[in-house]
PyMOL Python script that loads the backbone (N, CA, C, O; Angstrom):
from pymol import cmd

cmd.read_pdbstr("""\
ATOM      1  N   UNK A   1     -10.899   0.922  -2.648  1.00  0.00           N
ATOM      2  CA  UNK A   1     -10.678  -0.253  -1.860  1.00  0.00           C
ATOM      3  C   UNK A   1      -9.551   0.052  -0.865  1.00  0.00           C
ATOM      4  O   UNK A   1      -8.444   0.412  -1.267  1.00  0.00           O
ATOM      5  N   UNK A   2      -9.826  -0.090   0.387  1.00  0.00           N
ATOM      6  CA  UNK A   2      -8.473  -0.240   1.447  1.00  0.00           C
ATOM      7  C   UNK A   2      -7.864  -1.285   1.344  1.00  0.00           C
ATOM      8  O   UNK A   2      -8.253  -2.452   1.303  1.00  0.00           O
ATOM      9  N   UNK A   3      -6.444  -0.630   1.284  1.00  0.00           N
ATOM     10  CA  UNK A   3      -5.455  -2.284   0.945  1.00  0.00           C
ATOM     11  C   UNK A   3      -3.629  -1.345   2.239  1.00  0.00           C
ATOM     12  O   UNK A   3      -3.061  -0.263   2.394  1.00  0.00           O
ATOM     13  N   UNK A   4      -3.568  -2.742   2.729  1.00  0.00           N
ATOM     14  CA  UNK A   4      -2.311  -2.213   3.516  1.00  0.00           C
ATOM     15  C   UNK A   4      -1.286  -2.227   2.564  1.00  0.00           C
ATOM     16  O   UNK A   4      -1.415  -2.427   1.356  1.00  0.00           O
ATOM     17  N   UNK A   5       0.114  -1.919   3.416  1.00  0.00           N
ATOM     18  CA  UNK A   5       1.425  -1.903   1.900  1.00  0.00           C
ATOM     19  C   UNK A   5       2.385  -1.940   2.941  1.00  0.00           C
ATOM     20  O   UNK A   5       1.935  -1.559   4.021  1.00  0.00           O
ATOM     21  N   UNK A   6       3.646  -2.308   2.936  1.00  0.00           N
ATOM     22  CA  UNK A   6       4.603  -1.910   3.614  1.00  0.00           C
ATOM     23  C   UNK A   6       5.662  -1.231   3.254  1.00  0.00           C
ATOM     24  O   UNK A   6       6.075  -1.198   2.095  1.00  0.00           O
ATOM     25  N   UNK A   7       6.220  -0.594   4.289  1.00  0.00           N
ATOM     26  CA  UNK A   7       7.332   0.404   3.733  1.00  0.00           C
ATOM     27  C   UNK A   7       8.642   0.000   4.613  1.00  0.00           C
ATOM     28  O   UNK A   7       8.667   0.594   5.691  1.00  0.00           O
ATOM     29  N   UNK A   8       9.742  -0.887   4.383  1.00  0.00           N
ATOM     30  CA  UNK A   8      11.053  -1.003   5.039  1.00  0.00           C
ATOM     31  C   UNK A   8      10.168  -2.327   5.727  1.00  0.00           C
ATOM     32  O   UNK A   8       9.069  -2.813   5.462  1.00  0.00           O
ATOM     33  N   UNK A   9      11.262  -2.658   6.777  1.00  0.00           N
ATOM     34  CA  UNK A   9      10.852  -4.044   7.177  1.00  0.00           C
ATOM     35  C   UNK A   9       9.344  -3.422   8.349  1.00  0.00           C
ATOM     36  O   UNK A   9       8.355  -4.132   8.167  1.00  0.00           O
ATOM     37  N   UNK A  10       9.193  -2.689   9.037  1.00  0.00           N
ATOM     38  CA  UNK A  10       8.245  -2.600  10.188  1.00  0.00           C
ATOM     39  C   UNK A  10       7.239  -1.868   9.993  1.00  0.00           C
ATOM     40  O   UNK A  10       6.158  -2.141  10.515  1.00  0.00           O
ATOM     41  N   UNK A  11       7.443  -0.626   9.074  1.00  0.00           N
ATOM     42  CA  UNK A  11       6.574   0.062   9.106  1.00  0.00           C
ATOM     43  C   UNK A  11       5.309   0.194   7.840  1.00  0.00           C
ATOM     44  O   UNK A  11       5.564   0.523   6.681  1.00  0.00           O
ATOM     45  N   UNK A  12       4.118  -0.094   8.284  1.00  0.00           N
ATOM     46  CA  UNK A  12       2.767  -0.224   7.851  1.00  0.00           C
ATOM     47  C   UNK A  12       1.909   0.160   7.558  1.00  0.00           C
ATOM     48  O   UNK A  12       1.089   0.021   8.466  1.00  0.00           O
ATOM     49  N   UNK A  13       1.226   0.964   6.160  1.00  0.00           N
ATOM     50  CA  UNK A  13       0.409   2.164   6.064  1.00  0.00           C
ATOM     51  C   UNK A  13      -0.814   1.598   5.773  1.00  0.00           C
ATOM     52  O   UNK A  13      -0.483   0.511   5.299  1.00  0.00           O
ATOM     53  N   UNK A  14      -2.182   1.653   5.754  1.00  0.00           N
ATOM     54  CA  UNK A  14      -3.495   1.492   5.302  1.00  0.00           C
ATOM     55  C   UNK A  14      -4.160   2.626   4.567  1.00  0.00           C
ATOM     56  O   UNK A  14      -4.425   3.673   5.157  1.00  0.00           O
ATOM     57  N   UNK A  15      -4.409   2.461   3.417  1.00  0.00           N
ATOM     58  CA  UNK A  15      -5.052   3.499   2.472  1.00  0.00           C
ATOM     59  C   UNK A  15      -5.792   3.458   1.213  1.00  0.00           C
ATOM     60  O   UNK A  15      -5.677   2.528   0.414  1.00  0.00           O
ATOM     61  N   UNK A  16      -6.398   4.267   1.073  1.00  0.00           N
ATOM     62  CA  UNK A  16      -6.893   3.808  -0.637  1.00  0.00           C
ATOM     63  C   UNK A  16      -6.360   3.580  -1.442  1.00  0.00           C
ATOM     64  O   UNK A  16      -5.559   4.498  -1.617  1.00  0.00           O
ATOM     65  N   UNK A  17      -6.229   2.656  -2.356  1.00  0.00           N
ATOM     66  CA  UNK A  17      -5.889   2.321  -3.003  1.00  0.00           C
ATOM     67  C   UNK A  17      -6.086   3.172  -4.380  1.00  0.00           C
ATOM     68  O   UNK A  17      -7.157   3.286  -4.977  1.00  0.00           O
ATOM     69  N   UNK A  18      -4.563   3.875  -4.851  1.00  0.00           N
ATOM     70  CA  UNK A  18      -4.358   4.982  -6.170  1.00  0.00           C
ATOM     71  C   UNK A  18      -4.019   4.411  -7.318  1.00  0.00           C
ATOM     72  O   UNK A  18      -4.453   4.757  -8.417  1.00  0.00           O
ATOM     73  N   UNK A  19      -3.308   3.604  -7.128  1.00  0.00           N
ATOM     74  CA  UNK A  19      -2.617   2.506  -8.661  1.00  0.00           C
ATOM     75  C   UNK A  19      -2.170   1.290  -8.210  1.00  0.00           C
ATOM     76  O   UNK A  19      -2.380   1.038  -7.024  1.00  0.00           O
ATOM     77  N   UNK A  20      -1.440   0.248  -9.079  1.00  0.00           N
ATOM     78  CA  UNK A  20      -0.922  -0.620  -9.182  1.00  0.00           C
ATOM     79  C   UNK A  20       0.054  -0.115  -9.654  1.00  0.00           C
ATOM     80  O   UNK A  20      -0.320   0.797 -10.392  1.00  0.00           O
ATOM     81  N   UNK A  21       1.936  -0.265  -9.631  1.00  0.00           N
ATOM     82  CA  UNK A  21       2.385  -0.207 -10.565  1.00  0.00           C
ATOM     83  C   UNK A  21       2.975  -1.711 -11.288  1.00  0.00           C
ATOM     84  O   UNK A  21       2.694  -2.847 -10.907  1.00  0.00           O
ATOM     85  N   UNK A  22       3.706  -1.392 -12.228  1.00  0.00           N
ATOM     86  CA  UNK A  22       4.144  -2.761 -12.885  1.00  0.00           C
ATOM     87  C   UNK A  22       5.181  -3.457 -12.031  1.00  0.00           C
ATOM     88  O   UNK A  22       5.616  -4.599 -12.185  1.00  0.00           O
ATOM     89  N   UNK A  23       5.371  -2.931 -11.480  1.00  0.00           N
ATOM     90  CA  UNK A  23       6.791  -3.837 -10.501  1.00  0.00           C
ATOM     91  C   UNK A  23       5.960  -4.287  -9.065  1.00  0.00           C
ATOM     92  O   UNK A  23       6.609  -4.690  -8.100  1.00  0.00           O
ATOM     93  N   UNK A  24       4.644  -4.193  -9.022  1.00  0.00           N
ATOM     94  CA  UNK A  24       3.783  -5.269  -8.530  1.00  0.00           C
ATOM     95  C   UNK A  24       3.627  -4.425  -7.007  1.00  0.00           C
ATOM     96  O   UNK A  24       2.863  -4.653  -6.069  1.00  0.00           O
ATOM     97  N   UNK A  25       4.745  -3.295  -7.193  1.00  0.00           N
ATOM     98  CA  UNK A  25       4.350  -2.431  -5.688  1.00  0.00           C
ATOM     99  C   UNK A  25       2.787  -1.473  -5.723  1.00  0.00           C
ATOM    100  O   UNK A  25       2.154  -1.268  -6.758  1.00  0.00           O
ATOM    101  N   UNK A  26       2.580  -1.216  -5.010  1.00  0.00           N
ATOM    102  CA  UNK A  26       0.751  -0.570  -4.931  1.00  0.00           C
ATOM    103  C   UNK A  26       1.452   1.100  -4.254  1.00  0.00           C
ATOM    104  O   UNK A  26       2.572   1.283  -3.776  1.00  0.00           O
ATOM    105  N   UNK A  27       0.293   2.141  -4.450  1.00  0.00           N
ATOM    106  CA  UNK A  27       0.031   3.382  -4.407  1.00  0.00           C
ATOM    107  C   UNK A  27      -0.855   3.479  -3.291  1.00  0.00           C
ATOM    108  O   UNK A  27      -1.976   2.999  -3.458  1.00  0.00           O
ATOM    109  N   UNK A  28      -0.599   3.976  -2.233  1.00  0.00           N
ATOM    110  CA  UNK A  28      -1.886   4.057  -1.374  1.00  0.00           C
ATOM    111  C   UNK A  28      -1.988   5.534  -0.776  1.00  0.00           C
ATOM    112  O   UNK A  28      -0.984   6.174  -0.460  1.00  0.00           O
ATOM    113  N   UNK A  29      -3.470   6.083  -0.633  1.00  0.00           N
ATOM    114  CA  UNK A  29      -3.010   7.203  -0.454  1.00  0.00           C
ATOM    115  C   UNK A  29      -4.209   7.525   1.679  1.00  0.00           C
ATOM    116  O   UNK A  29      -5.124   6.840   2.136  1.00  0.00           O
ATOM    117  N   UNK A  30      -3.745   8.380   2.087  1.00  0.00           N
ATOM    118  CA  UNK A  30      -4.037   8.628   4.153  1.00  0.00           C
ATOM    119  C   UNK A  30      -5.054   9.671   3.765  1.00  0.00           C
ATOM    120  O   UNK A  30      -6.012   9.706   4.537  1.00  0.00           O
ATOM    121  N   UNK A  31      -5.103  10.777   2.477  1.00  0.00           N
ATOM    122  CA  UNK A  31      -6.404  11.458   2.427  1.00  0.00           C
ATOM    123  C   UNK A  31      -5.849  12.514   2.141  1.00  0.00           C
ATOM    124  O   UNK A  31      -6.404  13.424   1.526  1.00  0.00           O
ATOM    125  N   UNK A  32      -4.238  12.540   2.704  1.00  0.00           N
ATOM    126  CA  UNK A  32      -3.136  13.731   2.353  1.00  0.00           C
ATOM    127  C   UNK A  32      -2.175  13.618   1.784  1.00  0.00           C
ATOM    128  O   UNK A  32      -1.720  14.539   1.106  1.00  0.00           O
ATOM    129  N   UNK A  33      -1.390  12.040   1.943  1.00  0.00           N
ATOM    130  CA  UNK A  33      -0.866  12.147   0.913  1.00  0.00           C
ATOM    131  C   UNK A  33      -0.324  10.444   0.636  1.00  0.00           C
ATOM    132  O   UNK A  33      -0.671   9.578   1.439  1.00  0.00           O
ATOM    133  N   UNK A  34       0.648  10.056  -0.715  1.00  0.00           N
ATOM    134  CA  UNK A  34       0.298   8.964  -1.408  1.00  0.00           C
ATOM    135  C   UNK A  34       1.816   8.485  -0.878  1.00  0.00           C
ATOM    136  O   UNK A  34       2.753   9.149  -0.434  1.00  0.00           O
ATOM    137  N   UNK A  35       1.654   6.997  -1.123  1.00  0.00           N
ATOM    138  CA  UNK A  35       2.703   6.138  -0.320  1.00  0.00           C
ATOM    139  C   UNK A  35       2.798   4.947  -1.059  1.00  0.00           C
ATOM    140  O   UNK A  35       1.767   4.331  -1.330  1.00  0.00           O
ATOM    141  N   UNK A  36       4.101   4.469  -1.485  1.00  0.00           N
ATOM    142  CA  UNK A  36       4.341   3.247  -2.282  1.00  0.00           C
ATOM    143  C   UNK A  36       5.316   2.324  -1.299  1.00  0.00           C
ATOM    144  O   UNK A  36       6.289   2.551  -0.579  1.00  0.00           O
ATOM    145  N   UNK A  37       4.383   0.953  -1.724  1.00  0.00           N
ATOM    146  CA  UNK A  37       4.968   0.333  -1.222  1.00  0.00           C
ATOM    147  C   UNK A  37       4.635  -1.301  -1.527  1.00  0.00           C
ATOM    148  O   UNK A  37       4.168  -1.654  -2.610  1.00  0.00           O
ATOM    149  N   UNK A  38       4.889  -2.105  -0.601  1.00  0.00           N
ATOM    150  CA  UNK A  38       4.702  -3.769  -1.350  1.00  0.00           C
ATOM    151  C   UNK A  38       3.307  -4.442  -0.578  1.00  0.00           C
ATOM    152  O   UNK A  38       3.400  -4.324   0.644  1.00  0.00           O
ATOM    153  N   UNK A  39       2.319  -4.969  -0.929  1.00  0.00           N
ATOM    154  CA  UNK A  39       1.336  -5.113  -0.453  1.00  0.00           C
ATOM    155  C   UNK A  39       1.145  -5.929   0.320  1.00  0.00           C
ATOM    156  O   UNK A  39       1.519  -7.016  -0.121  1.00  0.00           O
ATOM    157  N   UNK A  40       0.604  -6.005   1.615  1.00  0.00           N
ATOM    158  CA  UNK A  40       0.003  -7.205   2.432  1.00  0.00           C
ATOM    159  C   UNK A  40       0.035  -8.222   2.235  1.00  0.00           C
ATOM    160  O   UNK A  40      -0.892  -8.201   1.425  1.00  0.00           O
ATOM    161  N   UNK A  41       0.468  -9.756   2.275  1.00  0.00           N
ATOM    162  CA  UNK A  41      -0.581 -11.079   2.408  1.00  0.00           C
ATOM    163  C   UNK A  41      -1.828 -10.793   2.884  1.00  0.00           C
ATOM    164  O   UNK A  41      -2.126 -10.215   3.929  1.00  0.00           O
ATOM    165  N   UNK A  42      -2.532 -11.243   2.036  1.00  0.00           N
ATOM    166  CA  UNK A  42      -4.292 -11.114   2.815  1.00  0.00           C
ATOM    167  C   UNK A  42      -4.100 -12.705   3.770  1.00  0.00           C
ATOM    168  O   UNK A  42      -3.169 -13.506   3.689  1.00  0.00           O
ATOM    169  N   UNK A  43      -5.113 -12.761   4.489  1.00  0.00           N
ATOM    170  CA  UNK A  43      -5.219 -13.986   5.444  1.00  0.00           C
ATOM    171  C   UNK A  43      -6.576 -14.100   5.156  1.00  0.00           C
ATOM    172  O   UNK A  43      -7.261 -13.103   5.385  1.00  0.00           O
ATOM    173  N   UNK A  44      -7.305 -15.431   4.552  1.00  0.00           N
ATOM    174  CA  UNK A  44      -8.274 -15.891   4.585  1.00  0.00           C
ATOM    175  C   UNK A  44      -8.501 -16.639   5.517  1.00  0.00           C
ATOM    176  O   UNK A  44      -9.595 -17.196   5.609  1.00  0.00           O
TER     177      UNK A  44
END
""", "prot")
cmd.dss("prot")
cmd.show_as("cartoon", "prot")
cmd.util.cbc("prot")
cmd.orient("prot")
């Protein structure tokens, strides 16, 4: 599943989704390599 994440206040990665961890931050990975961070608001 593609899920965005953020990293610091501006900057914004989009990637597959590798884990969840317990502190509610997400794993996402560009195809090279993996990136943690706090996940999107979705907008319905």
């Amino acid at each position: 599943m593609l899920r965005t994440i953020t990293i610091g206040s501006y900057l914004q990665i989009q990637g597959l989704l590798v884990r969840t961890l317990e502190n509610g931050k997400l794993v996402v990975s560009d195809g090279e390599r993996e990136f943690e961070g706090k996940p999107v608001s979705r907008v319905n």
